[in-house]
C-alpha positions as CSV (number, residue, x, y, z in Angstrom):
1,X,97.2,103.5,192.6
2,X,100.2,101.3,192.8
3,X,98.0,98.5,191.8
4,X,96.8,100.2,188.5
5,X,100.7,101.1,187.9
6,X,102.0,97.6,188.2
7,X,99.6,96.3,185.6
8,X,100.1,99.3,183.3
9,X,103.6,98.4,183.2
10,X,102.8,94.7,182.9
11,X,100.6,95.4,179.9
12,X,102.7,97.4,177.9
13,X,105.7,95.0,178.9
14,X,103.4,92.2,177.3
15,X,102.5,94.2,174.2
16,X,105.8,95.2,173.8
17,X,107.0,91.2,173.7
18,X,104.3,90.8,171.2
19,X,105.4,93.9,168.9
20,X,107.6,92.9,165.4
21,X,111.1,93.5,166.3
22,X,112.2,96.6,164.6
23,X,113.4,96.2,160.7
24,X,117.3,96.3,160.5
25,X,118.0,98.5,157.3
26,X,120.9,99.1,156.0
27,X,121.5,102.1,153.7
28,X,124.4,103.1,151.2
29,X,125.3,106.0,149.3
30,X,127.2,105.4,146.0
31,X,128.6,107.5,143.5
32,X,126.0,106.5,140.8
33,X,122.7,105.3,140.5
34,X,122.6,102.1,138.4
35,X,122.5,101.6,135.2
36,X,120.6,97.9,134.7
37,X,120.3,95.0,137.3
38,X,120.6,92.7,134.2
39,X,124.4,91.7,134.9
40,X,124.9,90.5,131.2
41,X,123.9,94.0,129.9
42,X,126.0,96.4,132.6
43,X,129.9,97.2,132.4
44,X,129.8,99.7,135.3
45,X,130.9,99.2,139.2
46,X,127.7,100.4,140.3
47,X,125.2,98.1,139.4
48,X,127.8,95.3,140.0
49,X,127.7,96.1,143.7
50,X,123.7,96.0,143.8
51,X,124.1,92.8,141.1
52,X,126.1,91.2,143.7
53,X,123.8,90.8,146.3
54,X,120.9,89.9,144.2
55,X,122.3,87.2,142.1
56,X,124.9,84.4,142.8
57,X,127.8,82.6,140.3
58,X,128.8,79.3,139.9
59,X,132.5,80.3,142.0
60,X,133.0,83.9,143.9
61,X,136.2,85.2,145.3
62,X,136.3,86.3,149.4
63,X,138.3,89.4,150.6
64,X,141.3,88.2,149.3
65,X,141.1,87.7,145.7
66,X,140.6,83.7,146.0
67,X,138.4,81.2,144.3
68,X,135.7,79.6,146.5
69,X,132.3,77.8,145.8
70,X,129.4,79.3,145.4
71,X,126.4,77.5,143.2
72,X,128.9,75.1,142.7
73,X,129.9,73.0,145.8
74,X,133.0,71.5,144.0
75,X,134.7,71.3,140.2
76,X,137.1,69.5,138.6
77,X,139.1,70.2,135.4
78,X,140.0,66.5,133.9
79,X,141.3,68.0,130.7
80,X,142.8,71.0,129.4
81,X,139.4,71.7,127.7
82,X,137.1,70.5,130.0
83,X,135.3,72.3,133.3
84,X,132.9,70.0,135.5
85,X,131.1,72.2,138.1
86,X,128.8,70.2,140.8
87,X,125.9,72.1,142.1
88,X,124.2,72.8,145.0
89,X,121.3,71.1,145.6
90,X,117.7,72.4,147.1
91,X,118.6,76.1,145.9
92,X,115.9,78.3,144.8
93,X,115.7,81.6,142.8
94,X,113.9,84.5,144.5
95,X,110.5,83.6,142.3
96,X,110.7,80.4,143.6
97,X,112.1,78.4,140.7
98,X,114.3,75.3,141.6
99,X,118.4,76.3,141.0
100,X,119.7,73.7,138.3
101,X,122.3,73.2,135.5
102,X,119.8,74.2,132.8
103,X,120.0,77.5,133.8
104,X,124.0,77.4,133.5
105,X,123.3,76.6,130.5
106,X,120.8,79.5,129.7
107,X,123.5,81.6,131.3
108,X,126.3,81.3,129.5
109,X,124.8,80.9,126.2
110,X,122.6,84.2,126.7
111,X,126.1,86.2,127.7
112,X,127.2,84.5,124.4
113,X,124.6,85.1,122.2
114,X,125.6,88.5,119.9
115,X,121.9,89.6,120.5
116,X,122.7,90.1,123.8
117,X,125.5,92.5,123.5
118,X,126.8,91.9,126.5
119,X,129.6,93.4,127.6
120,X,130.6,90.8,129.6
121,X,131.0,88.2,126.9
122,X,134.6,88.3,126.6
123,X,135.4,87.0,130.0
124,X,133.6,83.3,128.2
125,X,135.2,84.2,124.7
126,X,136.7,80.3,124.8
127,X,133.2,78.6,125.7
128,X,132.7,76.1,122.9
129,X,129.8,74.4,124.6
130,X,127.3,74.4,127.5
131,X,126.2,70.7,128.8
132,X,123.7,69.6,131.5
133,X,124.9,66.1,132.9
134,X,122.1,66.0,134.7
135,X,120.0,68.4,137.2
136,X,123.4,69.0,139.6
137,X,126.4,68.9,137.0
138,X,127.5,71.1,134.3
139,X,130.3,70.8,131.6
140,X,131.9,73.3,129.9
141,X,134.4,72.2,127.1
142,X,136.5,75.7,125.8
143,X,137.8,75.8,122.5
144,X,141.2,75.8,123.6
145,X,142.9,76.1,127.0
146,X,141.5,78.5,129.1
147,X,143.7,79.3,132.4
148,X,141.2,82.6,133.8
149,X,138.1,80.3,133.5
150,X,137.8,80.2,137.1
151,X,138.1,84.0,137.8
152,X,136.0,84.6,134.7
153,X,133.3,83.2,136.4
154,X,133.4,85.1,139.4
155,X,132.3,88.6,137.3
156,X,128.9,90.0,138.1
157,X,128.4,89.5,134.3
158,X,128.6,85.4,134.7
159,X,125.9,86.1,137.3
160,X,123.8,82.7,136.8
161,X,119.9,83.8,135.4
162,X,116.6,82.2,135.9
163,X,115.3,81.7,132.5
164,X,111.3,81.5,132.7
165,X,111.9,85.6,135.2
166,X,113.8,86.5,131.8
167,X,111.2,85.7,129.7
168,X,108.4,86.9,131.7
169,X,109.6,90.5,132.0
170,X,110.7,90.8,128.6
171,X,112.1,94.3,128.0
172,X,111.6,95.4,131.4
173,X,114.4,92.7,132.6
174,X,116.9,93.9,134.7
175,X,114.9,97.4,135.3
176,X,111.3,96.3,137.0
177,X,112.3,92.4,137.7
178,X,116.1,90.9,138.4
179,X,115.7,87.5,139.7
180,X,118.4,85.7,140.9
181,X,119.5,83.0,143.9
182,X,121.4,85.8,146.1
183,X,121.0,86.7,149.9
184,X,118.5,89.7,148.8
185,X,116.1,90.3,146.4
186,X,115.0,93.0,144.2
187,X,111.9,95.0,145.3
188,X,111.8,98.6,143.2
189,X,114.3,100.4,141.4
190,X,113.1,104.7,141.2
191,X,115.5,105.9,139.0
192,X,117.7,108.4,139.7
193,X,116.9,108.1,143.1
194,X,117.1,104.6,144.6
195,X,117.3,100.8,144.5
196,X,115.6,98.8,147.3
197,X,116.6,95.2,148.2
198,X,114.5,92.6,150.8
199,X,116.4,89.8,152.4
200,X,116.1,86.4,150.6
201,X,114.4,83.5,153.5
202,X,115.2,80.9,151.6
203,X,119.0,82.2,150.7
204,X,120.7,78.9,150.5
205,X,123.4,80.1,153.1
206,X,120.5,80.6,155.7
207,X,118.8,84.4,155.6
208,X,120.7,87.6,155.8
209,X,120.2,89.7,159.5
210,X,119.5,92.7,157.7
211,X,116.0,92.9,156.4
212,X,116.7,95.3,153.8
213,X,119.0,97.4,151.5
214,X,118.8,100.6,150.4
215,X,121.1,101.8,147.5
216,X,121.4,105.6,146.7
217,X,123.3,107.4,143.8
218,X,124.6,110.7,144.9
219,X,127.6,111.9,142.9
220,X,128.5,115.0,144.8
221,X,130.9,114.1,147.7
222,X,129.8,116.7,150.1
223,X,126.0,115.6,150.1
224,X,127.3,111.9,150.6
225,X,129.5,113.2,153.6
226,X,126.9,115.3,154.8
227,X,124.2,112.3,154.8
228,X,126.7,109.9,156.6
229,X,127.1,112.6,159.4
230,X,123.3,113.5,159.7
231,X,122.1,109.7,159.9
232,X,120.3,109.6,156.2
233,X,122.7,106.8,155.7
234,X,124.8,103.9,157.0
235,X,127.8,103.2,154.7
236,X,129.5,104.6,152.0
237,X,131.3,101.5,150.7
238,X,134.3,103.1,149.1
239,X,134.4,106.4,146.8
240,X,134.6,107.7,150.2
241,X,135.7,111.6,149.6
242,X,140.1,111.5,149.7
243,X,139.9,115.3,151.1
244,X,137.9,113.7,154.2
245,X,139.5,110.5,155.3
246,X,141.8,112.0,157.3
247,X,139.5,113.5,159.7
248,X,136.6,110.5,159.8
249,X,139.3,108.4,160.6
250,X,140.2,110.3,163.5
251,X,136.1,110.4,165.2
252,X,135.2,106.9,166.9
253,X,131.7,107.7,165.7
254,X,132.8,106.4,162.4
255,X,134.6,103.3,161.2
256,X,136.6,103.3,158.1
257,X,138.1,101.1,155.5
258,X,140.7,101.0,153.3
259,X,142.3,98.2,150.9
260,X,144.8,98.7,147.8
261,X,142.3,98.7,144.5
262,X,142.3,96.4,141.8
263,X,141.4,99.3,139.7
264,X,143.4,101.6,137.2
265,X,142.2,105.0,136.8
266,X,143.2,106.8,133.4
267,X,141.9,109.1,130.6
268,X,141.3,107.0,127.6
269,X,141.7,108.6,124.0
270,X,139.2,107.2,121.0
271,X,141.9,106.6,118.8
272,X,139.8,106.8,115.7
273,X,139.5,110.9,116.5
274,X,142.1,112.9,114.8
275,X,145.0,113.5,116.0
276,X,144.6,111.0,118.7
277,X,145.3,107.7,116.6
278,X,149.0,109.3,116.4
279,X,151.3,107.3,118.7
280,X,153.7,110.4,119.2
281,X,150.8,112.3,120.2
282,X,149.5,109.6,122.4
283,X,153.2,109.7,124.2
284,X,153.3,113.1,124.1
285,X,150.0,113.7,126.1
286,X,151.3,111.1,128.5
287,X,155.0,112.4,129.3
288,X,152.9,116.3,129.6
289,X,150.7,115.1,132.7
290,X,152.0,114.9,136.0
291,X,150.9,111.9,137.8
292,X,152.0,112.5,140.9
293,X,150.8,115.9,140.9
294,X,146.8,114.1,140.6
295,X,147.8,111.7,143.3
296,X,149.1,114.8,145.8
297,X,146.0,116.6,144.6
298,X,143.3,115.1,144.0
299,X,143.8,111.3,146.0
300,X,145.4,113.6,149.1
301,X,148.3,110.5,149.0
302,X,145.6,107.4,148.8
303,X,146.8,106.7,145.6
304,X,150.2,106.2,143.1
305,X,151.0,106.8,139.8
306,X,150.1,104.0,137.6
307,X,153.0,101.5,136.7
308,X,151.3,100.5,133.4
309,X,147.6,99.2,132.5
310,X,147.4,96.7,135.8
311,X,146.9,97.6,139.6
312,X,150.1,95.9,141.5
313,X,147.4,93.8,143.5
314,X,146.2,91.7,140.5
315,X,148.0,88.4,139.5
316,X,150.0,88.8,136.3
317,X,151.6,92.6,136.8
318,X,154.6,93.0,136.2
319,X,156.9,94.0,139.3
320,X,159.5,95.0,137.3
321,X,158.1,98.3,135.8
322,X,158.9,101.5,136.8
323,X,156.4,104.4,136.5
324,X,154.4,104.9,132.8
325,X,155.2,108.3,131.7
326,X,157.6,110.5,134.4
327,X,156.8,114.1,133.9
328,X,158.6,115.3,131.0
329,X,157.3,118.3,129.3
330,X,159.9,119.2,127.2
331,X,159.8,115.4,125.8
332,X,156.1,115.8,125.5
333,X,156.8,119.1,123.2
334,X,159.5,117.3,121.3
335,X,157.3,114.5,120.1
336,X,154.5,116.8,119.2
337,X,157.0,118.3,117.6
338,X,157.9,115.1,115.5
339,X,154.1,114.2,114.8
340,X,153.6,117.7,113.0
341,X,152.0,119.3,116.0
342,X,154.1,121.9,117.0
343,X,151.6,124.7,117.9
344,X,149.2,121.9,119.4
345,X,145.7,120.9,118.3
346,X,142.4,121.3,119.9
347,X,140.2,118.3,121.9
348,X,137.8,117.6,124.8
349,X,137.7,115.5,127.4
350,X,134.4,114.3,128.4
351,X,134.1,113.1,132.1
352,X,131.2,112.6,134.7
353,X,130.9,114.9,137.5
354,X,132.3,112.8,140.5
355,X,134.9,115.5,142.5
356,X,138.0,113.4,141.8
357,X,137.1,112.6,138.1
358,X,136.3,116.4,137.4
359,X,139.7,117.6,139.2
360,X,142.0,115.1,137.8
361,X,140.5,116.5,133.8
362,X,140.9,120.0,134.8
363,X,144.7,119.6,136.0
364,X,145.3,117.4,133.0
365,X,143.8,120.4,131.2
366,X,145.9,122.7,132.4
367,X,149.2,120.2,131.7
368,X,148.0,120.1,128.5
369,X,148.3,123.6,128.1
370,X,151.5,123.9,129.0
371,X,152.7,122.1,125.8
372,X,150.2,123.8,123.7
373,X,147.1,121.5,123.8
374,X,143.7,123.1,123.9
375,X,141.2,120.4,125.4
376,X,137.9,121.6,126.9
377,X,136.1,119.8,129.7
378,X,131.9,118.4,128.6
379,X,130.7,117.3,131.6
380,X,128.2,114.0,131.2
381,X,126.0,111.5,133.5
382,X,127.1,108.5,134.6
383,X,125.4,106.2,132.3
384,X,125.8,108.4,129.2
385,X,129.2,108.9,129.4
386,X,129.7,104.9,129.4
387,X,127.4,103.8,126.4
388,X,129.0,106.5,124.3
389,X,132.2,106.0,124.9
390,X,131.7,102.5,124.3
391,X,129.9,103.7,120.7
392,X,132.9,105.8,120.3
393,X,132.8,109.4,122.2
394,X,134.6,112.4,120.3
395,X,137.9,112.6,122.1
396,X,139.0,111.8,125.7
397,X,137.3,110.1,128.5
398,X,138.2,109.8,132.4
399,X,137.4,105.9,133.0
400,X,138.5,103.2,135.3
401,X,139.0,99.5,135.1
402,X,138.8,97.1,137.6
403,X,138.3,93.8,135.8
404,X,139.2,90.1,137.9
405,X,142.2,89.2,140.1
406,X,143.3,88.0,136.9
407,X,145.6,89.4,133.7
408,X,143.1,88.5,131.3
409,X,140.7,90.6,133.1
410,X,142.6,92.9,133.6
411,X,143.9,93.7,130.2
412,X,141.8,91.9,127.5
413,X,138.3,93.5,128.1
414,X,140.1,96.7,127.5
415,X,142.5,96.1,125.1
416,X,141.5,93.2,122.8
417,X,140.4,94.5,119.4
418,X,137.6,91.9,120.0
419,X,136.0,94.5,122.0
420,X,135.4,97.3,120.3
421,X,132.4,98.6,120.3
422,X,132.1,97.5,124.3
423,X,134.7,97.9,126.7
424,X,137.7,98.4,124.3
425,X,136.4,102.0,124.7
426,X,140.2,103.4,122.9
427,X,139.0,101.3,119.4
428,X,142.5,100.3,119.4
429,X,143.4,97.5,117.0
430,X,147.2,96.0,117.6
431,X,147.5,92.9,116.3
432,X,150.4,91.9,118.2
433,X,148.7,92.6,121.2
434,X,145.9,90.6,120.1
435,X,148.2,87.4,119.9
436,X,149.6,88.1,122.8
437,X,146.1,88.2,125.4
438,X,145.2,85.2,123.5
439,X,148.6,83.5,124.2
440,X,147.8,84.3,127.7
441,X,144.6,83.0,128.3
442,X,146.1,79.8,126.6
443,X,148.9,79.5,128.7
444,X,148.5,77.2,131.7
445,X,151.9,77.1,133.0
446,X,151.7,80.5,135.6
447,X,154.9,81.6,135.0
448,X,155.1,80.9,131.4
449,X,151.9,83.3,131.8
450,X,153.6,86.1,133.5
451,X,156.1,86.5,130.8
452,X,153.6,86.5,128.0
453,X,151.5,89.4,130.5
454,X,154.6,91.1,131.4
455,X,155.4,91.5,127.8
456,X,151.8,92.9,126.9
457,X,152.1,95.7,129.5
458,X,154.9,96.9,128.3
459,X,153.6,96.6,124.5
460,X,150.2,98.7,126.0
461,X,152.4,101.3,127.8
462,X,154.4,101.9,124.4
463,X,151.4,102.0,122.0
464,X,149.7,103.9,125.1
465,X,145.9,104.5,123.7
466,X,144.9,106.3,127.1
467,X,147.0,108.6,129.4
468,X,147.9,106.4,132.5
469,X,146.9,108.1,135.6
470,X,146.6,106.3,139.6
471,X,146.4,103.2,140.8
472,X,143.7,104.2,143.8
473,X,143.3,102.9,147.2
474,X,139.4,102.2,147.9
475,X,138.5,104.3,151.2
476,X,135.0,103.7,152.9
477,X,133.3,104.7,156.1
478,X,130.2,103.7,157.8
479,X,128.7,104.6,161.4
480,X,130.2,103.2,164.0
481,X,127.0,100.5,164.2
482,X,127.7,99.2,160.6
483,X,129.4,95.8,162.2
484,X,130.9,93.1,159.5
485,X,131.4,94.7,156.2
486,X,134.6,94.0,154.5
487,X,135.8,96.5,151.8
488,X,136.9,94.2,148.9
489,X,139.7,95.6,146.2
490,X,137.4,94.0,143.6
491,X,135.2,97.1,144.7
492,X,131.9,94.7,145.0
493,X,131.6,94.3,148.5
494,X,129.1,91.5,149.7
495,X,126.4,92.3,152.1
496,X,125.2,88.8,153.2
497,X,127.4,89.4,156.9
498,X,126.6,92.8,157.5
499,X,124.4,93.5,161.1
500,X,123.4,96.9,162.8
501,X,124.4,97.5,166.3
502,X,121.4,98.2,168.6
């Protein structure tokens, strides 16, 4: 008997040596589901974060906010016009095509090209031209000086392309194929439901430790809580529900995370709408909302009232400026007043159906009120509410904006009349502010360049075509064998690190 036992246990010991080790997957609960894994053709934070660990840039930026290599080993910048980027070498995209300058080229001239309509073609607005050296170098001349080149190409809409995938899928690019050089690689996408990623082997930084990714939209904060708690999921990596930090933070079954945002949150107005192209009425909706009333309420304190159009955390904003807006309500009835509006008007906000979206609309609503402003709340999904707003939505929106570490991403996606019909969601045109963006990006002397974006805040908080609301801090919490993951402010959190405790 002890004879059979001892090679019972000796056999299963030896099968079990010769068993696959377990798959490590990792799985995440955002906000959203996606709305394209084509990078050129998405604006929204969502796909970015599933974009980012599929695809790679020429340049990234770590935890921090700063520039370091990525595609390209090294750069230089001989000129005022002129970018050189060396390449990696040996690099291959997930379909097995060999990394080179050609598709730089094919990149930037896609996002470019007006047929693409891509939203993220203002961040290259200064490109002039595109030029292979040869298989490992790349030179891009701008039309003029170009100081946010470098952060530009760190967006998840400079993501670098593989030209022949492109072609092959055709329509069905960036929703049944997205093909890049990234630690992990698209394998299905069931909308409304989920987006699975496989590790890359041949990721040029050596393979990922986690063999796969699992992305899952769930907008309602309590399912997402509830999931994290029951084991469905890993990691919410930030949108993390404000009402709950508190508590998570206090069980060592969890670990959090929390880092000031890059992002402004605000409720933009389509200025084209009547009476919202008014500037007193645009001042007077402003002074009527208390901001620190939202933060109290609906950001339970992670969270302040926005100093103008820029989160304190990105370069260029301006330290000087004092809160957009105090509370004023009898100023707010004053100008309304002034603008012919004295018994109010009627509007709606739109908004998705995220908790802190919905309940910062419904107590702007009800400050609204207060000074005589009827504005009803239509509810919209995620995706809808971004392309019609960008087409031009009927009245107010509750929106966000993270853009780069840098001024001009900050402001000029959003504000430059340039973009109307994209991300200039308010279809404001001011020409002065116009001049001074492009003065800006122009600039190369950094403190000249403050001046020039301190002056442009403070020309967007007077002509004020959105009602400022919070800058945010991004909260996150994973189980407690989530090991490596790094909430970034940028809110597009790399993956490539993360393991799973045994």
């Amino acid at each position: 008997m002890n004879k059979f036992r001892t090679a019972a246990v000796a056999l299963v010991l030896a099968l079990a040596f010769c068993l696959p080790a377990m798959a490590a997957e990792l799985r995440l609960a955002q906000v959203a589901d996606v709305s394209s894994l084509d990078p050129h053709k998405v604006s929204d934070i969502y796909s970015a974060n599933v974009i980012r660990q599929i695809y790679s840039n020429l340049v990234q930026v770590n935890e921090n906010m700063e520039i370091v290599p990525d595609l390209a080993e090294k750069w230089e910048n001989p000129d005022d016009l002129t970018w050189i980027f060396h390449l990696r070498k040996g690099v291959k995209f997930h379909n097995g095509e060999p990394f080179t300058a050609a598709d730089v080229k094919y990149t930037v001239e896609r996002i470019k090209d007006p047929k693409t309509a891509s939203p993220g073609a203002t961040h290259l607005k200064e490109v002039a031209s595109v030029e292979t050296v040869d298989d490992h170098t790349v030179k891009i001349v701008t039309k003029r000086p170009f100081a946010p080149m470098l952060m530009s190409l760190t967006r998840y809409e400079t993501s670098i392309l593989c030209e022949k995938a492109v072609t092959a899928a055709g329509a069905d690019y960036g929703s049944k194929a997205a093909v890049g050089t990234g630690p992990f690689m698209f394998q299905s996408w069931s909308r409304g439901d989920k987006v699975v990623l496989v590790k890359n082997p041949d990721y040029f930084r050596g393979p990922a430790v986690i063999d796969t990714v699992i992305y899952r939209g769930i907008p309602e904060d309590a399912t997402r809580l509830v999931e994290l708690e029951s084991g469905g999921i890993d990691l919410i990596p930030g949108n993390f529900p404000y009402q709950e930090f508190a508590n998570i933070e206090k069980n060592d079954k969890y670990l959090t995370y929390k880092v000031p945002a890059m992002s402004t949150l605000y409720m933009g107005l389509n200025t084209e709408v009547k009476p919202l192209g008014d500037k007193l009425v645009r001042q007077a909706m402003n002074y009527a909302v208390d901001k620190q009333a939202i933060v109290d309420a609906v950001y339970f304190g992670f969270a302040a009232p926005s100093r103008g159009p820029l989160s304190p955390v990105i370069w260029g904003f301006d330290p000087a400026r004092k809160d957009a807006y105090p509370y004023n309500p009898d100023k707010a009835r004053e100008l309304l007043k002034q603008a012919g509006y004295a018994d109010g008007f009627d509007m709606t906000i739109f908004s998705d159906n995220r908790t802190e979206r919905r309940s910062a609309a419904e107590l702007i609503q009800a400050y609204l009120a207060e000074v005589g402003i009827r504005a009803q709340i239509e509810l919209m999904e995620w995706s809808a509410l971004l392309s019609t707003s960008a087409k031009g939505i009927g009245g107010a929106f509750m929106l966000g904006w993270t853009g780069t570490g840098d001024a001009d991403g900050g402001l000029t996606p959003v504000y430059h009349s340039a973009n109307i019909g994209s991300s200039n969601r308010f279809r404001r045109k001011n020409e002065a502010l116009d001049a001074l963006l492009e003065k800006g990006t122009a600039t190369l002397d950094q403190e000249a360049r403050k001046k020039v974006y301190a002056e442009a805040q403070e020309l967007i908080v007077e002509d004020c075509p959105l009602v400022f609301m919070i800058s945010q801090e991004l909260l996150g919490a994973s189980t407690s064998k989530v090991k490596g993951f790094k909430l970034y402010p940028n809110m597009i959190s790399p993956l490539y690190s993360v393991t799973l405790a045994e």
